[in-house]
C-alpha positions in Angstrom: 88.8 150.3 120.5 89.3 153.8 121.6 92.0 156.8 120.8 92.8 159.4 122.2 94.7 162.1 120.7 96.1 165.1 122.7 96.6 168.2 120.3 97.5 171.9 122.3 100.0 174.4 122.9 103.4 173.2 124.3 104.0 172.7 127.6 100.6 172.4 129.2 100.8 168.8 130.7 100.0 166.5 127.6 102.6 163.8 128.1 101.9 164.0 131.8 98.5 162.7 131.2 99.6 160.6 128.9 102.1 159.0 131.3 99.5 159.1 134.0 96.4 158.0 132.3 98.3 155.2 130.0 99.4 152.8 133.3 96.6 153.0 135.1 93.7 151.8 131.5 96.8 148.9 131.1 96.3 148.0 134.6 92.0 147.8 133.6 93.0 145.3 131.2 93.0 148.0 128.4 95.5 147.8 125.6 98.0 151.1 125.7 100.3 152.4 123.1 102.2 155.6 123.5 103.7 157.2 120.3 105.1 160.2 119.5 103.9 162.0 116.6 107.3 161.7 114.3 106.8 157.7 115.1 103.1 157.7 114.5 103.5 159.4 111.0 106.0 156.8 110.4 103.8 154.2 111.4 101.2 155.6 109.0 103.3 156.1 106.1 104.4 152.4 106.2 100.9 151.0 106.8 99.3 148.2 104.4 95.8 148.0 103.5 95.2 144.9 104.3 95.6 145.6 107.9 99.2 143.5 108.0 102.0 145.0 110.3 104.1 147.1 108.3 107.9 145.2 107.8 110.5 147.0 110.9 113.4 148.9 109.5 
């Protein structure tokens, strides 16, 4: 498994490659997931240890 994570200054083409680069590794076969930060730190707040998906709210 790889991440990638995209930190910078606003407005300098982040999402872009995001959008651009995420289609093209799903179409290699790779898994994708695009997340927003506010959702990622949601994500990680509601995370189990024992690896288990987190119950939806």
């Amino acid at each position: 498994m790889r991440t990638s994570s995209s930190p910078g200054p606003n407005r300098t083409g982040k999402t872009w490659l995001a959008c651009a680069f995420g289609p093209r590794a799903a179409r290699l076969g790779h898994s994708v997931l695009y997340l927003r930060m506010p959702r990622l730190f949601d994500d990680l707040a509601m995370a189990r240890p024992d690896g288990l998906p987190a119950p939806h709210r």
